[in-house]
Structure formats: C-alpha cells, structure tokens
N, CA, C and O atoms as a CHARMM CRD file, in Angstrom:
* protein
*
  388
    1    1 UNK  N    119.59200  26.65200 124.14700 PROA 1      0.00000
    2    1 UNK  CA   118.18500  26.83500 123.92400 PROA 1      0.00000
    3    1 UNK  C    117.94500  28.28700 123.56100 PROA 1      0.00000
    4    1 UNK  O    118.59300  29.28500 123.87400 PROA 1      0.00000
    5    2 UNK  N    117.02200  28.17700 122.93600 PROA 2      0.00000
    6    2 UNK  CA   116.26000  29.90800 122.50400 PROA 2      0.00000
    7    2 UNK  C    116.60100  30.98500 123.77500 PROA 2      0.00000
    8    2 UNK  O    116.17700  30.62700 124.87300 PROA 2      0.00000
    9    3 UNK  N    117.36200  32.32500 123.71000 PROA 3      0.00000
   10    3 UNK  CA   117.08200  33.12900 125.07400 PROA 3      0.00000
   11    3 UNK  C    115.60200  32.89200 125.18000 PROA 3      0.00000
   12    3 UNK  O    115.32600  32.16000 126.13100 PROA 3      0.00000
   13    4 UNK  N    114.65200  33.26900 124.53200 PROA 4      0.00000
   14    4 UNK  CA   113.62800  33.47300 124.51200 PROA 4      0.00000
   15    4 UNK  C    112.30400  32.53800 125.21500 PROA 4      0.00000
   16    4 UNK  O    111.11000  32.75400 125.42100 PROA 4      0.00000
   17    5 UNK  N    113.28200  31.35400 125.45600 PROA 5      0.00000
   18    5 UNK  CA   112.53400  30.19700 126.19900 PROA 5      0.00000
   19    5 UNK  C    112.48600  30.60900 128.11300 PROA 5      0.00000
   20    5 UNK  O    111.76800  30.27200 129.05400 PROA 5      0.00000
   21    6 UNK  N    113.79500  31.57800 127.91100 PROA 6      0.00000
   22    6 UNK  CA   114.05900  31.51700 129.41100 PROA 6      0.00000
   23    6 UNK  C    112.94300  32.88400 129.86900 PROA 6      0.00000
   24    6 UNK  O    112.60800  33.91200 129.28000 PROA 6      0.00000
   25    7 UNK  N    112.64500  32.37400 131.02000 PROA 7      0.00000
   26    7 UNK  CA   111.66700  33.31000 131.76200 PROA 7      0.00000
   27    7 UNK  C    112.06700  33.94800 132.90100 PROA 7      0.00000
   28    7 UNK  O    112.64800  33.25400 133.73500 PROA 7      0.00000
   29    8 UNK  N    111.83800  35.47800 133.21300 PROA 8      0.00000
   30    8 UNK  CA   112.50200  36.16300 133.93300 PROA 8      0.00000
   31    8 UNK  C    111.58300  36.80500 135.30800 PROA 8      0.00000
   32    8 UNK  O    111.91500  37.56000 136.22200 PROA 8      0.00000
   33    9 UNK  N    110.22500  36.08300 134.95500 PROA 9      0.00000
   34    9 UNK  CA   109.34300  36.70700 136.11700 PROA 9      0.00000
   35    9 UNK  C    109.38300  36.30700 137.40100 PROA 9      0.00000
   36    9 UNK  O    108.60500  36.94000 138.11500 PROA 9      0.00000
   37   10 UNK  N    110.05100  35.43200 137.97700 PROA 10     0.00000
   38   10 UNK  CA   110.27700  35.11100 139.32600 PROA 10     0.00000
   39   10 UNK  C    111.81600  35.52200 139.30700 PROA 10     0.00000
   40   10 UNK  O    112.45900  35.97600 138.36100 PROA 10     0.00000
   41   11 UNK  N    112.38700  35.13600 141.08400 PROA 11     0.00000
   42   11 UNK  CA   113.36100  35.91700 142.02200 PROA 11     0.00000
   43   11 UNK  C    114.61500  35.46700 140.63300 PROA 11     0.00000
   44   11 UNK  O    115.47500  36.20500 140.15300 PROA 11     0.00000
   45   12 UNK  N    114.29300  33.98900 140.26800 PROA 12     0.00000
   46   12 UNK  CA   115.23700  33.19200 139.26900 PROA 12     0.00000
   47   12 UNK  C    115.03200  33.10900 137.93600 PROA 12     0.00000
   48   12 UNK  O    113.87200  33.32900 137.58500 PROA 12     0.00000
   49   13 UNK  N    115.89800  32.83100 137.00300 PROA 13     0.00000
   50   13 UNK  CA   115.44900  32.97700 135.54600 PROA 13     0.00000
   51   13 UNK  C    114.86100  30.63300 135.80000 PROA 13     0.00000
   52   13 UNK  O    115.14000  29.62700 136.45100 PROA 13     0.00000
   53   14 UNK  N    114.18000  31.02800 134.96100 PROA 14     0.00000
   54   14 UNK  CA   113.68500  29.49800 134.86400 PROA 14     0.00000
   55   14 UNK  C    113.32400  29.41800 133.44500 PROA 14     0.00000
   56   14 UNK  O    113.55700  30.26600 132.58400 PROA 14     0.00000
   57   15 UNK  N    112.58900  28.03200 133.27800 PROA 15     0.00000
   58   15 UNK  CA   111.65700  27.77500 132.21800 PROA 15     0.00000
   59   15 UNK  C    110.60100  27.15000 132.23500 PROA 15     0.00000
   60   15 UNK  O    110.35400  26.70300 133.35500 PROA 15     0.00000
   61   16 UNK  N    109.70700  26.87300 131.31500 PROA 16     0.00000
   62   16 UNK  CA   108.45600  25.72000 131.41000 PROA 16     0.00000
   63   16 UNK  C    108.94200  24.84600 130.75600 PROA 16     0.00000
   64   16 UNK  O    109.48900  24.91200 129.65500 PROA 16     0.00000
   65   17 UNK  N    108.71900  23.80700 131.55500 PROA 17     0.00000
   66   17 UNK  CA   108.96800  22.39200 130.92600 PROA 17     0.00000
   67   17 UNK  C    107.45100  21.14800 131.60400 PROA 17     0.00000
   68   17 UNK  O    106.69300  21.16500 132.57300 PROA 17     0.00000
   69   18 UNK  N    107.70500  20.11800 130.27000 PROA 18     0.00000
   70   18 UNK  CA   106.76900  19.60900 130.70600 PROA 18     0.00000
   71   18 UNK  C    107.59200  17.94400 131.22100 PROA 18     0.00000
   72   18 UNK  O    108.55100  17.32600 130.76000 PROA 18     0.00000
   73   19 UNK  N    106.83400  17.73700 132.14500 PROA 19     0.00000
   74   19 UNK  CA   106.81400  16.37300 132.68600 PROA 19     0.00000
   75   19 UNK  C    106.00200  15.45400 133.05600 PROA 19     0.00000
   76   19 UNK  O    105.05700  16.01700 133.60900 PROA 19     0.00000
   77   20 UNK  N    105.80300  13.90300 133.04700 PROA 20     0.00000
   78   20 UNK  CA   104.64900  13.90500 133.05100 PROA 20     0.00000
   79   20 UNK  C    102.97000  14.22600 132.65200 PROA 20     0.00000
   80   20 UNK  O    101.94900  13.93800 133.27700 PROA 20     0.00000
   81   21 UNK  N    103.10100  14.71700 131.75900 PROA 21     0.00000
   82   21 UNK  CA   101.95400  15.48300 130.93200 PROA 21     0.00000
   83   21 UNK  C    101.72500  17.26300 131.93700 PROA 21     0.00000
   84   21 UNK  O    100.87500  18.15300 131.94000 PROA 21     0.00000
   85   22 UNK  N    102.19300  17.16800 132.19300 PROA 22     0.00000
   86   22 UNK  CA   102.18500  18.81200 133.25900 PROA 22     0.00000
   87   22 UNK  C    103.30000  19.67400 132.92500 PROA 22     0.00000
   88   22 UNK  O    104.42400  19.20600 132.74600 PROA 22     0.00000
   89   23 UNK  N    103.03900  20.93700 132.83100 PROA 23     0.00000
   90   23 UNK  CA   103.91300  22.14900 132.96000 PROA 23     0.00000
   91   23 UNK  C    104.62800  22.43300 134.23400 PROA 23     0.00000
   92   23 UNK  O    103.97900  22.59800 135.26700 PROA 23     0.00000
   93   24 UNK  N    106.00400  22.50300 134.21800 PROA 24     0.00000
   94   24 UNK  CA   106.57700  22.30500 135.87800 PROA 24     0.00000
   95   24 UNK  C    107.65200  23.68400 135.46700 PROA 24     0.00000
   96   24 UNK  O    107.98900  23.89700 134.30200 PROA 24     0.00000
   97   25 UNK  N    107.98100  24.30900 136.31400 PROA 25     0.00000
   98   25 UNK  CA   108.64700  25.50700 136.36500 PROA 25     0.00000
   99   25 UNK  C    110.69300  24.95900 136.63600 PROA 25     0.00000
  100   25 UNK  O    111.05600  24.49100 137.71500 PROA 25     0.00000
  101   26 UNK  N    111.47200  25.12100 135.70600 PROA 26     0.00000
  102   26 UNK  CA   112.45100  24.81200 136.48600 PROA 26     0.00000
  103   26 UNK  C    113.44000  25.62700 136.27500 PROA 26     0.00000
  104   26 UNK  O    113.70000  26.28400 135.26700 PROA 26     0.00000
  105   27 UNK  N    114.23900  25.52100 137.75300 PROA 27     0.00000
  106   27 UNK  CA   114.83700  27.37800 137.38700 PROA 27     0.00000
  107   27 UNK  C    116.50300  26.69200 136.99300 PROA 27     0.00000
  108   27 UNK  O    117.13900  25.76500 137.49400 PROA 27     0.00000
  109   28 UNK  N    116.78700  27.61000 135.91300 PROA 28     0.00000
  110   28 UNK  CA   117.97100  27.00200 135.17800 PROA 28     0.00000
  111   28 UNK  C    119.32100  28.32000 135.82000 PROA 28     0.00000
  112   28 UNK  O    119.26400  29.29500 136.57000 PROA 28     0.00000
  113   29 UNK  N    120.30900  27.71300 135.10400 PROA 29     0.00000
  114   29 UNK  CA   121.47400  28.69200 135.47700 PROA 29     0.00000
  115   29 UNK  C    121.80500  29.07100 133.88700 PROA 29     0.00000
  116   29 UNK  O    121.99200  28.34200 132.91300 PROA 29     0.00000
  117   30 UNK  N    121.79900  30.24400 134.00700 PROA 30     0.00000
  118   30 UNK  CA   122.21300  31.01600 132.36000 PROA 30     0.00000
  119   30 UNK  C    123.85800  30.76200 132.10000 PROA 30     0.00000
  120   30 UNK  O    124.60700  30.53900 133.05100 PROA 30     0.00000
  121   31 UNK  N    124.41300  30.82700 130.49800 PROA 31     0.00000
  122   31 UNK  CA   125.95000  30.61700 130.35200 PROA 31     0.00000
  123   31 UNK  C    125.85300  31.12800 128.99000 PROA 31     0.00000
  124   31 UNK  O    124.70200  31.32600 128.59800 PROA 31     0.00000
  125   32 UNK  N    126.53700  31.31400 128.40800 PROA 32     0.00000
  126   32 UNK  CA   127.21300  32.10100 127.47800 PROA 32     0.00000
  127   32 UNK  C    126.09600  31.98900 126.43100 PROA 32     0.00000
  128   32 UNK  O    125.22600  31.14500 126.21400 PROA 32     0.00000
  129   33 UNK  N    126.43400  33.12200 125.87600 PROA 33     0.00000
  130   33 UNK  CA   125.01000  33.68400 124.97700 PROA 33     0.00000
  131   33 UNK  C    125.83500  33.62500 123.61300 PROA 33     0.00000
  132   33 UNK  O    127.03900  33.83100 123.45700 PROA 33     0.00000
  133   34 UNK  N    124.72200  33.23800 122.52600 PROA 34     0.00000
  134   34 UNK  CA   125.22700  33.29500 120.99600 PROA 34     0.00000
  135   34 UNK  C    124.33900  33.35800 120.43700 PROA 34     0.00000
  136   34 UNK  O    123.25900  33.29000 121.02400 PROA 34     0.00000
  137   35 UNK  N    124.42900  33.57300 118.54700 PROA 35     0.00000
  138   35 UNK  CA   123.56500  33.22500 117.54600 PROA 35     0.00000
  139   35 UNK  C    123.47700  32.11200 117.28000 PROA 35     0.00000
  140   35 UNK  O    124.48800  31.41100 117.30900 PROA 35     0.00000
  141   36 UNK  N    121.95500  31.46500 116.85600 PROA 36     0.00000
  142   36 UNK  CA   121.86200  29.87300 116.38300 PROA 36     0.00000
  143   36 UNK  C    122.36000  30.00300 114.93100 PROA 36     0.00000
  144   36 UNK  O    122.43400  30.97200 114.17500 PROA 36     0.00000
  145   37 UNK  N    122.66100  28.77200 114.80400 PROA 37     0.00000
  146   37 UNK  CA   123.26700  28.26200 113.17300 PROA 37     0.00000
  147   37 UNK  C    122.75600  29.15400 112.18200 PROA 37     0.00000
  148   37 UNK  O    121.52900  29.19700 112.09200 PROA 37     0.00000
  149   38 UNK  N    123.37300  29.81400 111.48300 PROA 38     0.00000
  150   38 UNK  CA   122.65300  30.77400 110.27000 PROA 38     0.00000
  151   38 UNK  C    121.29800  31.36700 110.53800 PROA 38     0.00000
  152   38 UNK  O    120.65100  31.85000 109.60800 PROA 38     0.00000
  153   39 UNK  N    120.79500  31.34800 111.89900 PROA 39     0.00000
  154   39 UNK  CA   120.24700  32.10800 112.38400 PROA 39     0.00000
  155   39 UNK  C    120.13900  33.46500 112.90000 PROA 39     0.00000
  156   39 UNK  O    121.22500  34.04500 112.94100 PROA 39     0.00000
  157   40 UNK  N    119.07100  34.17800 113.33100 PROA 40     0.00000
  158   40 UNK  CA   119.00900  35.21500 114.12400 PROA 40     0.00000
  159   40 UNK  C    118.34000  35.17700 115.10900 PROA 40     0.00000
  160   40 UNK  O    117.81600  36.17300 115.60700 PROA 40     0.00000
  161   41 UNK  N    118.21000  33.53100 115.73900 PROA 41     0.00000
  162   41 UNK  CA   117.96500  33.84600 117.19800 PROA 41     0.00000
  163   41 UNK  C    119.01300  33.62600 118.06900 PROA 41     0.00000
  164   41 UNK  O    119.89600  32.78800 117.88800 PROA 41     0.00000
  165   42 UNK  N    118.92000  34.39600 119.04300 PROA 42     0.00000
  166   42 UNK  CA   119.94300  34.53200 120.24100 PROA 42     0.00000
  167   42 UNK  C    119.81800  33.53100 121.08100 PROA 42     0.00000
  168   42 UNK  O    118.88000  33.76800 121.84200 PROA 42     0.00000
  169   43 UNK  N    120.57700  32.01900 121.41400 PROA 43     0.00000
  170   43 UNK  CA   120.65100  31.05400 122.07700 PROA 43     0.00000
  171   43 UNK  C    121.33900  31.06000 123.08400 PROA 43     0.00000
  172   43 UNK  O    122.48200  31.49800 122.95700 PROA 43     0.00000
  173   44 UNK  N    120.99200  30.68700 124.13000 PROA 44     0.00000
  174   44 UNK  CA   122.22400  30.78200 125.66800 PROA 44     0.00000
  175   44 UNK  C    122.15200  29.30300 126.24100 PROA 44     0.00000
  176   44 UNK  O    121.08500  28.87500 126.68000 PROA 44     0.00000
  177   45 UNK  N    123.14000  28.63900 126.23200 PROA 45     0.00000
  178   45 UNK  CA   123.46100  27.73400 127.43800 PROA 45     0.00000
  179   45 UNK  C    123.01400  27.73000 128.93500 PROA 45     0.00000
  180   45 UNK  O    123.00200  28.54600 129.85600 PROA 45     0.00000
  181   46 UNK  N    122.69500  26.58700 128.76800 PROA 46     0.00000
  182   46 UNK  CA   121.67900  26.72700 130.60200 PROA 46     0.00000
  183   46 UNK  C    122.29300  25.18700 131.67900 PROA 46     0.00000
  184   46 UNK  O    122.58100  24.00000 131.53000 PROA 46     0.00000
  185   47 UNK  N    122.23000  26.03600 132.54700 PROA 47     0.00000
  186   47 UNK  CA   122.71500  24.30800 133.89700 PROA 47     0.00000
  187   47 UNK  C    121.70100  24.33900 134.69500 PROA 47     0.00000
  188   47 UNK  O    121.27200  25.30800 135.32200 PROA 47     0.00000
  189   48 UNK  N    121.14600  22.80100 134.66100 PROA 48     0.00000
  190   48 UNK  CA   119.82200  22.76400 135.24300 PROA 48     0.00000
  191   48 UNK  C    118.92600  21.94200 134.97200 PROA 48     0.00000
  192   48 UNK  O    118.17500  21.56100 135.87000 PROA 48     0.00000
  193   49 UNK  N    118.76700  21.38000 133.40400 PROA 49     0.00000
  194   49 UNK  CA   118.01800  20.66500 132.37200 PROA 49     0.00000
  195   49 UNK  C    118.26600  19.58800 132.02400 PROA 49     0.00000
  196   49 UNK  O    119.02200  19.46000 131.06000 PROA 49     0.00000
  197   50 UNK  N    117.74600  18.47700 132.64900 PROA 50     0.00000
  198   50 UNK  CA   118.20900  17.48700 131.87700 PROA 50     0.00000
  199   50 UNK  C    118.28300  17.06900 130.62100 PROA 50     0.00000
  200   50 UNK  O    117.21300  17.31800 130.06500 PROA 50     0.00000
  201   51 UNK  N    119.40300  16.30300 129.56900 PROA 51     0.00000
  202   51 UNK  CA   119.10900  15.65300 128.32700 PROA 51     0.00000
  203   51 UNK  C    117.99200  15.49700 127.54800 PROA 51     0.00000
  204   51 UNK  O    117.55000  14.35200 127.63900 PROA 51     0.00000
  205   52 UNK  N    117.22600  16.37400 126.64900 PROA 52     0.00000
  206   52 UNK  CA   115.73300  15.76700 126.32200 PROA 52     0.00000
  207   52 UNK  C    114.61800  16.31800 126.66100 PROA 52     0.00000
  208   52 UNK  O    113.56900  16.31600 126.01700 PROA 52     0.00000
  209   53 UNK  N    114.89000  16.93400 127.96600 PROA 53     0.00000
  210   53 UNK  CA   114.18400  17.77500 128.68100 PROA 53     0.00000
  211   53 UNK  C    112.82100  18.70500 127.70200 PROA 53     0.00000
  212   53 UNK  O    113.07900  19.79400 127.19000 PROA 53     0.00000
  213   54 UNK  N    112.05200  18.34600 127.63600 PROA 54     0.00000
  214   54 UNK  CA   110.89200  19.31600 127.01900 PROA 54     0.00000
  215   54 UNK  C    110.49700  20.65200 127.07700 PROA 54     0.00000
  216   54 UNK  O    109.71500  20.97200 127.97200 PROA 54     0.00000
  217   55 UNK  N    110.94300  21.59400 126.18800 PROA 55     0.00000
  218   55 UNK  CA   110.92900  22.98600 126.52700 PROA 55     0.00000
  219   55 UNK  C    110.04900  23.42700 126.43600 PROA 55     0.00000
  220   55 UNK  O    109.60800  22.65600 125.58400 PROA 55     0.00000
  221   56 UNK  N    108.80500  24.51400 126.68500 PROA 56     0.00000
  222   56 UNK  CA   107.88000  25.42500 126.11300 PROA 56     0.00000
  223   56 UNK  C    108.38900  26.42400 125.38900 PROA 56     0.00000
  224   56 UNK  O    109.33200  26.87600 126.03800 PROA 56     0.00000
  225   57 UNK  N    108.26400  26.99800 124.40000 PROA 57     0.00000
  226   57 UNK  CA   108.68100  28.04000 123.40500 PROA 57     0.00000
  227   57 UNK  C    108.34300  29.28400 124.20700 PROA 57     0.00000
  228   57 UNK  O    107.38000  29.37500 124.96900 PROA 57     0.00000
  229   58 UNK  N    109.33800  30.33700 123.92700 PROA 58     0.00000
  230   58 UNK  CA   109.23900  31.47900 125.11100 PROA 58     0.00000
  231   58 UNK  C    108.08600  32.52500 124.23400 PROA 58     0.00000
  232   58 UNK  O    107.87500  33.58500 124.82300 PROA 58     0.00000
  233   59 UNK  N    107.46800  32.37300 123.15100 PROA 59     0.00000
  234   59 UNK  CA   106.31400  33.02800 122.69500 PROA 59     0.00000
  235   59 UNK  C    105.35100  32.71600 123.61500 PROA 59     0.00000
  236   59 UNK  O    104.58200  33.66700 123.76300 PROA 59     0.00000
  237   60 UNK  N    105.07300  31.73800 124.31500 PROA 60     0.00000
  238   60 UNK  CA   103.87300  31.31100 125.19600 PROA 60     0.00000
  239   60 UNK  C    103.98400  32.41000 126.16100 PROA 60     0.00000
  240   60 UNK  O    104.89600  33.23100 126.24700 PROA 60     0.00000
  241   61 UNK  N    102.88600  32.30300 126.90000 PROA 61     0.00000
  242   61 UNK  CA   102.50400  33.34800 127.43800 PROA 61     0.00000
  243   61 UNK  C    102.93300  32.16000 129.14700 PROA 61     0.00000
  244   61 UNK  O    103.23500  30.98000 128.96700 PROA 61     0.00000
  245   62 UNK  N    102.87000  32.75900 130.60700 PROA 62     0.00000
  246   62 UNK  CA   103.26900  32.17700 131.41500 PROA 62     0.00000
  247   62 UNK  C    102.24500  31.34100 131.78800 PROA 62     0.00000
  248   62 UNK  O    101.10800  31.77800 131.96600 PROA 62     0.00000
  249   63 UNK  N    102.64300  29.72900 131.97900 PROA 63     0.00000
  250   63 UNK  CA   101.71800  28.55500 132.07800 PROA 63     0.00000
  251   63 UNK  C    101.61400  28.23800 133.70100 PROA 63     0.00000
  252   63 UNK  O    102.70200  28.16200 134.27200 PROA 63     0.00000
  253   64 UNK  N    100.42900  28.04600 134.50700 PROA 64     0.00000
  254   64 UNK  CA   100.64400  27.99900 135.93300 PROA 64     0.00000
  255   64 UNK  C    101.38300  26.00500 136.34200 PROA 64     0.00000
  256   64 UNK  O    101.20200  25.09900 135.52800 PROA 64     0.00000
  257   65 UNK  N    101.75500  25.89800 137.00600 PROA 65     0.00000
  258   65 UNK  CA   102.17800  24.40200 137.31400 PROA 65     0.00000
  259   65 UNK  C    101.92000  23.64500 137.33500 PROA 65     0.00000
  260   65 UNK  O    101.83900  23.68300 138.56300 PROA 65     0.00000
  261   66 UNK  N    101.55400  22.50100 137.07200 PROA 66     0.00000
  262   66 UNK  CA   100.08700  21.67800 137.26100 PROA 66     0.00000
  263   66 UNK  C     99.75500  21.47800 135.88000 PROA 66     0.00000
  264   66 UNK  O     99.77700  20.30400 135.51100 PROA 66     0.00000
  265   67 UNK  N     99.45100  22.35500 135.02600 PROA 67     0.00000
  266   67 UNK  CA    98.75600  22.33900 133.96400 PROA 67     0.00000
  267   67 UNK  C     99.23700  21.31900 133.10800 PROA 67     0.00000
  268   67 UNK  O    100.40100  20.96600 132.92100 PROA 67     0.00000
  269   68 UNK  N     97.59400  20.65400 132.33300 PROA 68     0.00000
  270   68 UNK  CA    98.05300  19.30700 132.24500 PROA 68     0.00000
  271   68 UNK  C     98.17900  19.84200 130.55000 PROA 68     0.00000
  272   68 UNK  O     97.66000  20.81000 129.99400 PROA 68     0.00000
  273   69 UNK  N     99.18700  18.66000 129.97000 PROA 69     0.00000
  274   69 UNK  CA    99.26600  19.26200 128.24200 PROA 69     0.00000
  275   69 UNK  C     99.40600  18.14600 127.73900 PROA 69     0.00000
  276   69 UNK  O     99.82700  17.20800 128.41700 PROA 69     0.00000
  277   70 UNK  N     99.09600  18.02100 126.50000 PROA 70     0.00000
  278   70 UNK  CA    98.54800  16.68900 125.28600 PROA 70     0.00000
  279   70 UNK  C     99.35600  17.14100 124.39500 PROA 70     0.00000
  280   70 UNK  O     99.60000  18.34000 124.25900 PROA 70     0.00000
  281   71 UNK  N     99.96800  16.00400 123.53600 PROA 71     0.00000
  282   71 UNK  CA   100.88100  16.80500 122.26800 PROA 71     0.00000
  283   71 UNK  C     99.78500  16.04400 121.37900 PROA 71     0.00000
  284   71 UNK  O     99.13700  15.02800 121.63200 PROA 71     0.00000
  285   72 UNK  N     99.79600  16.80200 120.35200 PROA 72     0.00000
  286   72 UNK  CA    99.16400  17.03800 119.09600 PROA 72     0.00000
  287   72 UNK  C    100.00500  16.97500 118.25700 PROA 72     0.00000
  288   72 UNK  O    101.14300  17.28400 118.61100 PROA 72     0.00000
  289   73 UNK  N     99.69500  16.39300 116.28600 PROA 73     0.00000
  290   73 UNK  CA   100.56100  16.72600 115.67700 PROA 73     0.00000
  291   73 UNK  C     99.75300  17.89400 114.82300 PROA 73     0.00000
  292   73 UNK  O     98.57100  17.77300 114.50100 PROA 73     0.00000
  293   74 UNK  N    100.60300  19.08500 114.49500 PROA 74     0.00000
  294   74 UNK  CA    99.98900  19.91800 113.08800 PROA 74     0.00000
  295   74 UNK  C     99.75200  19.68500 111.65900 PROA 74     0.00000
  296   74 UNK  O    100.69100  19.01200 111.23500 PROA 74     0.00000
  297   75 UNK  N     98.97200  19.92700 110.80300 PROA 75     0.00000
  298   75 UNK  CA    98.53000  19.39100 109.53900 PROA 75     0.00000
  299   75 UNK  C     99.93900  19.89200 109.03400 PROA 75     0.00000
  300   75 UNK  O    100.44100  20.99900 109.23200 PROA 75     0.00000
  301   76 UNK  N    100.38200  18.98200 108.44000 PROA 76     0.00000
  302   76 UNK  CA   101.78000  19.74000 107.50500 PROA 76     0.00000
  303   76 UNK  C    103.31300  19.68000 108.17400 PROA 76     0.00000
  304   76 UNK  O    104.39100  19.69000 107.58000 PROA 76     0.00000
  305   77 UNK  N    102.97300  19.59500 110.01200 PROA 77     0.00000
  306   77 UNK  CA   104.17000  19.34900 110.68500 PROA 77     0.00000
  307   77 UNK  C    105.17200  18.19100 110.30600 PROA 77     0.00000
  308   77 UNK  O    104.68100  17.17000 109.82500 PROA 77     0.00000
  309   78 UNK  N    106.55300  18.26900 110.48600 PROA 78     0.00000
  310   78 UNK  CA   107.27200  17.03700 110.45500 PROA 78     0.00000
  311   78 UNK  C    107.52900  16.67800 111.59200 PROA 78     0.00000
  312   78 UNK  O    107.07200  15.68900 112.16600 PROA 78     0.00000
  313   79 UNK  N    108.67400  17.86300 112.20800 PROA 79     0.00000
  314   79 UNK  CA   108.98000  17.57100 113.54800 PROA 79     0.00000
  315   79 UNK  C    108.90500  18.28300 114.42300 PROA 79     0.00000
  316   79 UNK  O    109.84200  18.27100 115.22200 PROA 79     0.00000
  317   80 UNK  N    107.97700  19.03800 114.61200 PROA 80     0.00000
  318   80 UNK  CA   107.51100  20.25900 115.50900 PROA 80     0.00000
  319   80 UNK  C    106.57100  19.58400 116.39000 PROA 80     0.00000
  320   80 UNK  O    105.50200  19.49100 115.78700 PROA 80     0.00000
  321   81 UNK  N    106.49300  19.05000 117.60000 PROA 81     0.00000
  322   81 UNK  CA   105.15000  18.42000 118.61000 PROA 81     0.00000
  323   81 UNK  C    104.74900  19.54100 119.12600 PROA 81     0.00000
  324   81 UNK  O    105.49500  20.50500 119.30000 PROA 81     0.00000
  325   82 UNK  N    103.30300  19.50200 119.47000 PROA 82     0.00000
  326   82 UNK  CA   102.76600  20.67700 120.12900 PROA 82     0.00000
  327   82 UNK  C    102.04600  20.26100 120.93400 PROA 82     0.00000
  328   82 UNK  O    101.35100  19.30000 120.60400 PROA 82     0.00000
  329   83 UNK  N    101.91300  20.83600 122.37500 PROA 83     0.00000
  330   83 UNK  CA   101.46200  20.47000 123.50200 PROA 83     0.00000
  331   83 UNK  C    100.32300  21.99600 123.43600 PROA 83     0.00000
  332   83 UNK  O    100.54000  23.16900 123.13200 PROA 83     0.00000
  333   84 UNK  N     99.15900  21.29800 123.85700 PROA 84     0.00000
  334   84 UNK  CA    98.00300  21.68000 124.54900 PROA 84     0.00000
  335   84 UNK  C     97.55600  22.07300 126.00800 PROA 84     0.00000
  336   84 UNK  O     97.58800  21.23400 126.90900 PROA 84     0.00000
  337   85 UNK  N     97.36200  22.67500 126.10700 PROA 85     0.00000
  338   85 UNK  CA    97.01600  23.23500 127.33900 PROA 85     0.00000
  339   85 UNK  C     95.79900  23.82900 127.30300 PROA 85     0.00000
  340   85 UNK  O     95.55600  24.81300 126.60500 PROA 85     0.00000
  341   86 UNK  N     94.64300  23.03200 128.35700 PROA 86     0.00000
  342   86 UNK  CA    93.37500  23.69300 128.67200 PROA 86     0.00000
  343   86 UNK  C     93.35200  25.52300 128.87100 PROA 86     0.00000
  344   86 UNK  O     93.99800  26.25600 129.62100 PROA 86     0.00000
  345   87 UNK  N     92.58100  25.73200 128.10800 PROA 87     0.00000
  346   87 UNK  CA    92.24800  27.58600 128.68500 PROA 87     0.00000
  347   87 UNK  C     93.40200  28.43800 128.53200 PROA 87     0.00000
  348   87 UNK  O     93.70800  29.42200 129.20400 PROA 87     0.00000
  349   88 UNK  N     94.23700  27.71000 127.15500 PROA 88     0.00000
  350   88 UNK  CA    95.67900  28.32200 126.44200 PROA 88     0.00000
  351   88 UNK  C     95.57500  28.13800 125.00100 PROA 88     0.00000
  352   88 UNK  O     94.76600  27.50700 124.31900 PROA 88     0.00000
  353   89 UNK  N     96.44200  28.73900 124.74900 PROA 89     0.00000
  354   89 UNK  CA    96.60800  28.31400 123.30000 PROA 89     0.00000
  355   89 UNK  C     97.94900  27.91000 123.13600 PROA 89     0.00000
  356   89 UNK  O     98.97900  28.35200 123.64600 PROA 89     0.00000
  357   90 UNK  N     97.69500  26.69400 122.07600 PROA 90     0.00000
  358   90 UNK  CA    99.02000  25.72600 122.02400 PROA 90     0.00000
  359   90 UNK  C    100.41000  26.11000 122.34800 PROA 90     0.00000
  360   90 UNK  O    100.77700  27.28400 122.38400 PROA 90     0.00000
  361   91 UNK  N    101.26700  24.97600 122.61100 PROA 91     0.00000
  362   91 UNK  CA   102.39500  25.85600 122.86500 PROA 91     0.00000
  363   91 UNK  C    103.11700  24.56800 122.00400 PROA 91     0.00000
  364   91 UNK  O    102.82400  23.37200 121.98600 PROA 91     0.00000
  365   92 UNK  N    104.10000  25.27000 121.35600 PROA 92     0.00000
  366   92 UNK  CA   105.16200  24.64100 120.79600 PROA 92     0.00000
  367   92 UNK  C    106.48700  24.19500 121.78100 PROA 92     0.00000
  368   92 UNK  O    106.82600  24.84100 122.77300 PROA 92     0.00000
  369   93 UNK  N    107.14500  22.98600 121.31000 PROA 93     0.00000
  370   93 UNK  CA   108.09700  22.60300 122.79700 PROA 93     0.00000
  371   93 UNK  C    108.84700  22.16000 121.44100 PROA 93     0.00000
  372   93 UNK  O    108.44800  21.69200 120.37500 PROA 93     0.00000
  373   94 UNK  N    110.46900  22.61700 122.09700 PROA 94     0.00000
  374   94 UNK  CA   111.19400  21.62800 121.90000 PROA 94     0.00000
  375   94 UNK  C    112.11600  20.74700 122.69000 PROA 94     0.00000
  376   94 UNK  O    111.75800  20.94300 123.85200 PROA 94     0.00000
  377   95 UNK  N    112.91300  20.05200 122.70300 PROA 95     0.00000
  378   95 UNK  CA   113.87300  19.12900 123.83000 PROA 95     0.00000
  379   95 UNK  C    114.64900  20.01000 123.58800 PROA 95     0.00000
  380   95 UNK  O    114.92600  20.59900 122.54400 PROA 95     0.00000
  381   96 UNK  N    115.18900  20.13300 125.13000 PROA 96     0.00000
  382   96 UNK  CA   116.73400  20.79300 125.19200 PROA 96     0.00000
  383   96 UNK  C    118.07800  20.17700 125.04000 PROA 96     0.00000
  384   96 UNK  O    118.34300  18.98000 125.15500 PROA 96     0.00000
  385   97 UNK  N    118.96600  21.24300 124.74200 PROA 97     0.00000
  386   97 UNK  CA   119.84400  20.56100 124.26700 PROA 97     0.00000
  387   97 UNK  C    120.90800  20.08500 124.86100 PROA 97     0.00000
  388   97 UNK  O    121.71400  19.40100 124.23000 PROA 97     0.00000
C-alpha cells in the first residue's frame, strides 16, 4: 500500500479503513519499503489487513472512528470509489493489497 496511507499519530503506525460504512482505525505492522510500478510512490508492505480491506488515501486529513462514509462515483471516474464523510471532504480509498 501507499507509505502514505500509513498514519503515524498514535503510540502505533495504523490506518483508516472503512467497515461497515464507518472509518475504524487499524494498527498495521510495517515491512519492506519500495517504489510502485513505474512509479514514484513509495509503497511498504503491512501485517494486519485483511484481503480487500478498504483503505483511506493518506492525503486525508485524520478521520475520528465512528464516522459514517457513503461511496460515491466521480463524473469521469472508472475505478476510483470515493467515500464521503460528513464535515470532511471526500476521501479516496483503495483495497489493500
């Protein structure tokens, strides 16, 4: 997954993920760090996540727990879902890998 998904503000690195239509905090274990495919983002391996698992994009700003989210599609999107969050602005998710 994106480094950039992983969040460093509590004792543990974690992430936002959604379940259930809610943002749930889950704290992952970090593993070897790389570049994505002909990319230039920096991707790291995580233990912790299940298969599928719904990520929040680490541009979001920190989502409290609970918070309930709606996916939306974007005018023009193919395969990008975007989840909503009251008194936020959208957040892009993808499944982990």
């Amino acid at each position: 997954m994106p480094l950039s998904s992983v969040r460093t503000d509590k004792p543990a690195p974690y992430v936002q993920a959604i379940e259930n239509g809610q943002v749930v905090h889950k704290t992952v274990e970090l593993g070897v760090r790389g570049m994505a495919d002909g990319g230039s983002d920096v991707v790291v391996a995580v233990k912790g996540l299940a298969d599928g698992t719904l990520v929040i994009r680490g541009d979001i700003s920190a989502l409290r727990e609970g918070t309930k989210v709606r996916f939306t599609q974007l005018a023009g999107a193919q395969e990008n879902s975007v989840a909503s969050a009251p008194a936020s602005a959208p957040a892009a998710i993808k499944p982990a890998p």
